[in-house]
C-alpha positions as CSV (number, residue, x, y, z in Angstrom):
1,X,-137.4,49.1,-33.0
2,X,-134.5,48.8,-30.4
3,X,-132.6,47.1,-32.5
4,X,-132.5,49.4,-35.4
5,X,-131.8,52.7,-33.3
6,X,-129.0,51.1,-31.6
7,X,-127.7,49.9,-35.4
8,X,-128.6,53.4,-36.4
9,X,-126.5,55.1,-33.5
10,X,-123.7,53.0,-34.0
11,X,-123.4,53.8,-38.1
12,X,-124.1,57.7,-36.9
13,X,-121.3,56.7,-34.2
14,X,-118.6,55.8,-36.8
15,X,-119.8,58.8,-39.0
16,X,-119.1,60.8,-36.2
17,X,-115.7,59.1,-34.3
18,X,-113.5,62.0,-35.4
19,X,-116.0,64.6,-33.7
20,X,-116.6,61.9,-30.8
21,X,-112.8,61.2,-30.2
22,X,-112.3,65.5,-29.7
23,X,-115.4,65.9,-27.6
24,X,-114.9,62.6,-24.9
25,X,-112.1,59.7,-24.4
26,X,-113.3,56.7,-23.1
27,X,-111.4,53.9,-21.5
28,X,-111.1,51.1,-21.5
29,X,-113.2,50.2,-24.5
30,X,-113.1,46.2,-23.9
31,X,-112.9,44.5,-20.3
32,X,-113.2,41.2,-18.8
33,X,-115.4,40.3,-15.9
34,X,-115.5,37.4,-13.7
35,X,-119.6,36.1,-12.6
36,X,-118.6,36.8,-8.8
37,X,-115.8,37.9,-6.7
38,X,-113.6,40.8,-7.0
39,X,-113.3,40.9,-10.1
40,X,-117.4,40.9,-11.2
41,X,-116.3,44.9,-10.9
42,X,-114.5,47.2,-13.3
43,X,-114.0,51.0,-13.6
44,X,-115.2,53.1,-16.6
45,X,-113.2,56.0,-17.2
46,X,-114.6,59.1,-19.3
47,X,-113.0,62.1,-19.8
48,X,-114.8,65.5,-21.0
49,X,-112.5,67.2,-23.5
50,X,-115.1,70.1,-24.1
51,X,-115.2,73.4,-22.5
52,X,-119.0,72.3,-21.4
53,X,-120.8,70.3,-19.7
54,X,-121.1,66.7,-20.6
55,X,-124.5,64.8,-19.3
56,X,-123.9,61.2,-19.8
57,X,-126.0,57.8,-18.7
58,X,-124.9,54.5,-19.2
59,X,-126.7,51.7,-19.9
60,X,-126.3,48.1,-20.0
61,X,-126.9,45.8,-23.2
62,X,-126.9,42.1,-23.9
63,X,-124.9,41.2,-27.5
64,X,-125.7,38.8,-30.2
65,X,-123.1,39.0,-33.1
66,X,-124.5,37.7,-36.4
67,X,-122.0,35.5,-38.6
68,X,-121.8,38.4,-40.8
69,X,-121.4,41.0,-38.2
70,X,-124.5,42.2,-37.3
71,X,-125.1,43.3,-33.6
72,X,-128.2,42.5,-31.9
73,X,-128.4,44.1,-28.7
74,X,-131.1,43.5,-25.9
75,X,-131.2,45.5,-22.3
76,X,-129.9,43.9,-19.6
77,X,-129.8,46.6,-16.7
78,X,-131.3,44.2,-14.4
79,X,-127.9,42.2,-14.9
80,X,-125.5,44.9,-13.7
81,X,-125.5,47.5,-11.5
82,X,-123.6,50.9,-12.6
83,X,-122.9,53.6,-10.5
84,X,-123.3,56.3,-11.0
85,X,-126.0,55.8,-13.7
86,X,-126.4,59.1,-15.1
87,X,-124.0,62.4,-14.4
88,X,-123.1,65.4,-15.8
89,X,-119.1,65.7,-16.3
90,X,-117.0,69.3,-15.7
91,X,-115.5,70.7,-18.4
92,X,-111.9,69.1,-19.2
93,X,-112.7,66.5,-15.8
94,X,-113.1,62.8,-15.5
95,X,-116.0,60.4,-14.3
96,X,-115.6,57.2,-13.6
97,X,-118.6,54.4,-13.7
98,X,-117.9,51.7,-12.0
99,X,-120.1,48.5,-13.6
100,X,-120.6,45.2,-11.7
101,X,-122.5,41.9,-12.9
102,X,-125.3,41.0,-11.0
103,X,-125.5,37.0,-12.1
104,X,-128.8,35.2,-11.4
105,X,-127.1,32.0,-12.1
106,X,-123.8,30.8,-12.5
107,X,-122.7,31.0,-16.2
108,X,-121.4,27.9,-18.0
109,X,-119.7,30.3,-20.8
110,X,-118.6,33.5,-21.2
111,X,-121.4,35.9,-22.3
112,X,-121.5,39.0,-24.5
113,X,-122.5,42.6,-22.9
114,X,-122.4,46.4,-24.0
115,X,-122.0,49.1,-21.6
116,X,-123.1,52.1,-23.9
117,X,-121.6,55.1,-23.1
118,X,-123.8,58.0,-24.2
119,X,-124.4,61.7,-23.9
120,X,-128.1,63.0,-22.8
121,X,-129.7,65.0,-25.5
122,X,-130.4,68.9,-23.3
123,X,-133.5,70.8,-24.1
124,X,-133.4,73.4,-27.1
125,X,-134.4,76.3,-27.2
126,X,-137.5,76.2,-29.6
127,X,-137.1,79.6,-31.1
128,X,-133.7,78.5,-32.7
129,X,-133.4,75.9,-35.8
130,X,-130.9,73.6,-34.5
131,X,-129.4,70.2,-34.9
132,X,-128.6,68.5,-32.0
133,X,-125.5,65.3,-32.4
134,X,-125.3,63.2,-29.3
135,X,-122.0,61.1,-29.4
136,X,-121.8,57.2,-27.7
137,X,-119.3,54.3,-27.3
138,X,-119.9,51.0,-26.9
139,X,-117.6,49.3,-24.3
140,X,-117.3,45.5,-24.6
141,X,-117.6,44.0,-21.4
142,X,-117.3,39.5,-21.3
143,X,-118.6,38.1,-18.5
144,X,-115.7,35.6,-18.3
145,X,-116.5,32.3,-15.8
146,X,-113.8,30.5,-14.4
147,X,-111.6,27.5,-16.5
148,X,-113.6,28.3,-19.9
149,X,-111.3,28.4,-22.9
150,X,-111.9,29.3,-27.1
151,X,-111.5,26.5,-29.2
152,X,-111.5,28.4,-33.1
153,X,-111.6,26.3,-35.8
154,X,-111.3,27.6,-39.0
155,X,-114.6,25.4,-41.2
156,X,-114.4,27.2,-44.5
157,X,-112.5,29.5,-46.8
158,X,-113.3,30.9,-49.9
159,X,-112.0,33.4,-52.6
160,X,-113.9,36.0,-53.0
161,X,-114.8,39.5,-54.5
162,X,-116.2,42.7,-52.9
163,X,-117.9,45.8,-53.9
164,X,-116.4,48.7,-51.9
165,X,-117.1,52.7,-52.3
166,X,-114.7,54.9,-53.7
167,X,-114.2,58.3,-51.9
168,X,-116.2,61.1,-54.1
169,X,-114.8,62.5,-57.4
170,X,-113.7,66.0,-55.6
171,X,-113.8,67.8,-59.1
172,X,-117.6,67.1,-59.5
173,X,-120.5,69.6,-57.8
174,X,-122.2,67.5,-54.6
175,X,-125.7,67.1,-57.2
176,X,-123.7,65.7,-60.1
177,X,-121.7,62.7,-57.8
178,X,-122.2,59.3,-58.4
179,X,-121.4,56.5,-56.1
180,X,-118.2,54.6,-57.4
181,X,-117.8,50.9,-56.8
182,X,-114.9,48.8,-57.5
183,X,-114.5,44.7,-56.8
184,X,-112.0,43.8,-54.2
185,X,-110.3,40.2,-54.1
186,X,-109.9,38.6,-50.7
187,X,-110.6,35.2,-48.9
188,X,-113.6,35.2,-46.8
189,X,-112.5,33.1,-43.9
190,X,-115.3,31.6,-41.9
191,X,-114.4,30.9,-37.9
192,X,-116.6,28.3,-35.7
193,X,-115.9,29.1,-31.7
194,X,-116.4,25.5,-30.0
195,X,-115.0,26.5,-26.8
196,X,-116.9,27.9,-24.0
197,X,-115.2,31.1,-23.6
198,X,-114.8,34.1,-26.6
199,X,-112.3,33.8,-29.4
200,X,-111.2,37.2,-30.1
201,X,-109.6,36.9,-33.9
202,X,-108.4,40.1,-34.3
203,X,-105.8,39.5,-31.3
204,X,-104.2,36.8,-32.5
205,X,-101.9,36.3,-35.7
206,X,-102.9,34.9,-38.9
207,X,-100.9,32.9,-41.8
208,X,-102.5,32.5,-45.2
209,X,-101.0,29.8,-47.6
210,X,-102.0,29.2,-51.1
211,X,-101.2,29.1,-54.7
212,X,-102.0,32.3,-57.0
213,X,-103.4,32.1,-60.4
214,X,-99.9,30.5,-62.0
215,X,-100.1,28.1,-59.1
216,X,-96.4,29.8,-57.1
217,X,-96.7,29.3,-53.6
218,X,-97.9,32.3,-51.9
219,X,-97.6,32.3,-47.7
220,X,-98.2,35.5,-45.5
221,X,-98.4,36.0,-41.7
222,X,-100.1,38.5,-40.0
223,X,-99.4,39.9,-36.8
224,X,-102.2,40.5,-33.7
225,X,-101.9,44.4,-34.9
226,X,-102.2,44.1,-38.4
227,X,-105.3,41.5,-38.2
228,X,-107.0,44.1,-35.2
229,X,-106.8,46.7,-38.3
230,X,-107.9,44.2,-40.9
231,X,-110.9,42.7,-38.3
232,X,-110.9,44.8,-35.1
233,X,-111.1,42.9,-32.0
234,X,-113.1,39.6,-34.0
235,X,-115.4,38.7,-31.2
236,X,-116.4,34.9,-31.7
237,X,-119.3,33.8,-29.0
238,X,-118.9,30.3,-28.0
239,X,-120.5,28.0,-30.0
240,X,-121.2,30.4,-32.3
241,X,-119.8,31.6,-35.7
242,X,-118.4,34.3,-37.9
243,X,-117.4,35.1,-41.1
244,X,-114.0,37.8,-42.0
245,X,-113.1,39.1,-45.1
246,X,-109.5,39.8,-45.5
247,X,-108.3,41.4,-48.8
248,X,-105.2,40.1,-50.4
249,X,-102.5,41.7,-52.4
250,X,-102.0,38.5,-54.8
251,X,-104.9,36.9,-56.6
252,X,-105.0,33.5,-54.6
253,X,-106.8,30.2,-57.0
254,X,-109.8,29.3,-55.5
255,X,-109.4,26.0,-53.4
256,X,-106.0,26.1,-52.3
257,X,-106.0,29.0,-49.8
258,X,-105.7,27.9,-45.8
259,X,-106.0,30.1,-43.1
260,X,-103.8,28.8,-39.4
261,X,-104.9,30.9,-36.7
262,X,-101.7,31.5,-33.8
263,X,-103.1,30.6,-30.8
């Protein structure tokens, strides 16, 4: 049931960035931590852009990321302590939470944790018929040990075809749309981490070589900034794997496409 809220939030979160992005900032939204030392620490910052009051908690996840994207995300309080836990920020004023690991052994690799960011629900008043939005963010937070490195190897690619949604017909009446699919051509690269620290593949550049349907040579790098757009940030676990779909302007002939990852 956890599981599925926290899924839930985070599709109700994306529905809901522009709104999110006016009402709160949060930063940074990724950070690395080391198991001990002075750097097991890091600061938080959340700034209220509303003219009211902004009760927030934070609370601290474990992540598993699925091949195909999926997060999984488990509690894992107990492994950090955050201070303050819960506040309430000023109108147009800053909080910052300050998070620290707690380790209960020495990790080998890096590991995968969620500091969500999110706004306490206040009481309504029952009289009125209201909706209530709550907004959150989800800061990436690697617990990073000392001397592990990535080791990405790219096992598989393949040319294939997507379904994605077409924005609504604006000339048609709410009851009379349709969803509207078309197919989208890409290579679906597939990205193995066997290192013992995180491979983030969105910041880092790609080049794509291959032949297009009349066989010409087709070759095309992509900068960290353009694969953060196409990917986001890519997070890799060690030892694990996941799977990227990157669409491509020319129609590449299955079998010949190879994917080189700038490291």
């Amino acid at each position: 049931m956890l599981r599925n809220l926290m899924l839930g939030m985070s599709v109700l979160g994306l529905a809901l960035s522009a709104v999110a992005a006016e009402a709160a900032r949060v930063t940074p939204m990724a950070v690395d931590l080391a198991p001990t030392g002075s750097q097991s620490a890091s600061r938080i910052e959340v700034t209220n852009n509303e003219d009211r009051q902004l009760p927030l908690e934070v609370r601290m996840y474990r992540g598993a990321i699925s091949e195909t994207g999926e997060l999984d995300l488990q509690p894992a309080d107990d492994r950090f302590m955050v201070f303050p836990p819960q506040t309430v920020i000023e109108p147009r004023s800053q909080q910052v939470f300050r998070v620290q690991y707690i380790p209960d052994a020495m990790p080998a690799t890096s590991e995968i944790y969620y500091a969500a960011v999110s706004q306490v629900p206040v009481p309504l008043d029952p009289s009125e018929s209201r909706i209530q939005v709550v907004m959150r963010f989800n800061v990436l937070v690697n617990v990073v040990p000392s001397g592990t490195t990535p080791d990405p190897v790219v096992s598989n690619v393949a040319v294939v075809d997507r379904d994605i949604e077409l924005p609504a017909d604006e000339k048609q009446p709410a009851e009379k749309q349709v969803k509207r699919t078309e197919k989208q051509r890409g290579i679906e690269v597939r990205i193995e981490n066997k290192g013992t620290r995180y491979f983030a593949a969105g910041r880092t550049g790609w080049t794509i070589a291959g032949a297009d349907e009349a066989g010409a040579p087709v070759s095309v790098n992509y900068t960290d900034a353009q694969m953060s757009d196409l990917i986001g940030m890519g997070i890799v676990a060690p030892g694990k794997a996941r799977k990227f779909f990157v669409p491509t302007e020319k129609l590449l002939k299955t079998g010949s496409v190879t994917v080189t990852l700038k490291r």
